[in-house]
C-alpha positions in Angstrom: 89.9 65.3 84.0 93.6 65.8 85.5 94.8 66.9 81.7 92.0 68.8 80.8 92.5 71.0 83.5 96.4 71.8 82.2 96.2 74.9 79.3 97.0 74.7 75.6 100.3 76.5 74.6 101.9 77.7 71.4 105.2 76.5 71.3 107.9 76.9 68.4 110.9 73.9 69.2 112.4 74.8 66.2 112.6 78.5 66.0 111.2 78.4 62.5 108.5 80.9 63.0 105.9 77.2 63.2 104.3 77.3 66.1 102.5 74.2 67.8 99.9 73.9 69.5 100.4 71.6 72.9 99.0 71.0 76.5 101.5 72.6 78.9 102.7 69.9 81.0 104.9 71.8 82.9 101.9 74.1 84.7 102.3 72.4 88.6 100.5 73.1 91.8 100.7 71.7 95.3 98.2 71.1 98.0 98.5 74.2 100.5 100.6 72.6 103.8 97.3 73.3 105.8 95.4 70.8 104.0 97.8 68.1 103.8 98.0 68.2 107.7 94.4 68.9 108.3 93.7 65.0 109.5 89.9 65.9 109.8 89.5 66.0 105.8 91.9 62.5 105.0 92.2 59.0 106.5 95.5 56.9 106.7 94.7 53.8 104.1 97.5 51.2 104.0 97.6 50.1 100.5 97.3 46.0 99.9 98.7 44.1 97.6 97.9 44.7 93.7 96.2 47.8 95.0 96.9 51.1 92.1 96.1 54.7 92.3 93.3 53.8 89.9 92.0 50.9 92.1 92.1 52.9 95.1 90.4 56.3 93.5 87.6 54.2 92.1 87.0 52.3 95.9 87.0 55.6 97.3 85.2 58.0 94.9 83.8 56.2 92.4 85.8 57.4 89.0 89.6 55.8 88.8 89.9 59.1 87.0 90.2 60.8 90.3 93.9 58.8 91.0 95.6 62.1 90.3 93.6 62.8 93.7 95.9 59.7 95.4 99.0 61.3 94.2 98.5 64.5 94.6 97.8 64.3 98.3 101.1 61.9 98.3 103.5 63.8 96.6 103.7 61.3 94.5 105.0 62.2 90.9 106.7 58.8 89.7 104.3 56.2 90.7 106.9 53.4 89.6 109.5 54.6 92.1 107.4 56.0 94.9 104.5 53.6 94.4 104.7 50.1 96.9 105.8 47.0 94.9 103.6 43.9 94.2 105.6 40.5 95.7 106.7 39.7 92.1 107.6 43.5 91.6 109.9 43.5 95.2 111.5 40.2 94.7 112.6 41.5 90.6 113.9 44.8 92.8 116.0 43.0 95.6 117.2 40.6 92.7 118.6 43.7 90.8 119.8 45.6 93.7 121.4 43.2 95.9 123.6 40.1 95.2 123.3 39.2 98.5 119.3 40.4 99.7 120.0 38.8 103.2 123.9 40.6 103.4 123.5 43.5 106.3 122.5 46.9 105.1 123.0 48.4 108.3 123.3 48.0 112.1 120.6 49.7 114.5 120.7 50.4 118.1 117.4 51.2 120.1 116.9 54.9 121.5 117.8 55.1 125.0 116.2 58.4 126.3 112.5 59.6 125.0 110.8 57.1 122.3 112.6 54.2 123.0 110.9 52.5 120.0 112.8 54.5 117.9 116.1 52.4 116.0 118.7 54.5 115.0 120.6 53.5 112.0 124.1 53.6 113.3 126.2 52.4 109.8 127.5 49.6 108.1 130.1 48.8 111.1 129.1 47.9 114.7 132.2 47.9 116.6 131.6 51.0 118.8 127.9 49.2 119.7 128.6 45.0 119.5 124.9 44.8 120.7 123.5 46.3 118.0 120.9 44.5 115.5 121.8 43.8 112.0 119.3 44.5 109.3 119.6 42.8 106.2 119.1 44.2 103.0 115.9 42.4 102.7 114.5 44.1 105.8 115.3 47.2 104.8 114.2 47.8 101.6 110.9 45.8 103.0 110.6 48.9 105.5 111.2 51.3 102.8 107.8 49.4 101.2 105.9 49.8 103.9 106.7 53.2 104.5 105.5 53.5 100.8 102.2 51.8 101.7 100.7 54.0 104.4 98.8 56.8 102.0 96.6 59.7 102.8 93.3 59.5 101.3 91.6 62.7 100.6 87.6 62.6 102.1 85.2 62.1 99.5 83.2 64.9 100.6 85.9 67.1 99.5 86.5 65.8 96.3 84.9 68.4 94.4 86.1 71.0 96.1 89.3 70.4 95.7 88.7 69.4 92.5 87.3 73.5 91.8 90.3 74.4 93.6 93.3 72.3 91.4 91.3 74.1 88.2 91.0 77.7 89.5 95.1 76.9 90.4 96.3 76.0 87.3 94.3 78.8 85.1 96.3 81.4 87.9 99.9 79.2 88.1 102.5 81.5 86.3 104.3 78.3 84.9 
């Protein structure tokens, strides 16, 4: 359904006058801001272990087809980068990344004044705050995960509606 929706170009890569004919992959839209923020018409769904856009899309609304659905309200246009890991997936990463997964990353000290759950991420050397808290590599790239694993989930009764809406978008987008 997501590809259908994109329209059928002429395109001549050579400049010999041949023209193909190809589905313009380039056409893009984006949610409008209000309905991104609107928290009446999406739920918060923390995404387990194994789960994919597919898994989730067919959980929610019945058709893995509607995963572009998952992304789209995620801003999520590389699902291998911005997607959470699997275990096996996160351990390969850290392996890759780090020769050292439990070196320190960073230092944090906890805000003083306002939220004072808030850590602020104060560099790689602590010598102006000796109390501050190490975190490893490992902890933070574990945070970045589970950053990545709070999603929005679009309501299923407004599935097709913004279904209608992504079509009549890409017949108008100038692109």
């Amino acid at each position: 359904m997501f590809f259908n929706s994109f329209p059928i170009i002429a395109v001549d890569p050579k400049w010999t006058g041949e023209t193909k004919i190809v589905t313009n992959l380039l056409r893009r839209v984006a949610l409008r801001a209000k309905v991104k923020t609107n928290t009446a018409l999406f739920d918060i769904y923390d995404v387990k272990e194994g789960d994919s856009p597919e898994s989730i899309a067919f959980k929610m609304y019945g058709d893995t087809e509607y995963h572009w659905i998952i992304m789209l309200m995620n801003n999520i246009t590389d699902r291998y980068h911005q997607w959470p890991l699997t275990t096996p997936q996160f351990l390969s990463f850290l392996k890759d990344k780090y020769s050292n997964p439990n070196a320190t990353h960073h230092y944090e000290i906890t805000q003083t004044s306002g939220d004072t759950t808030v850590k602020i991420n104060i560099g790689t050397v602590n010598t102006d705050y000796p109390s501050a808290t190490a975190v490893t590599n490992f902890e933070y790239e574990e945070a970045e995960q589970d950053k990545k694993r709070k999603i929005r989930i679009l309501d299923p009764g407004y599935v097709e509606l913004l279904t209608t809406e992504f079509k009549r978008l890409m017949k108008e987008s100038v692109i």
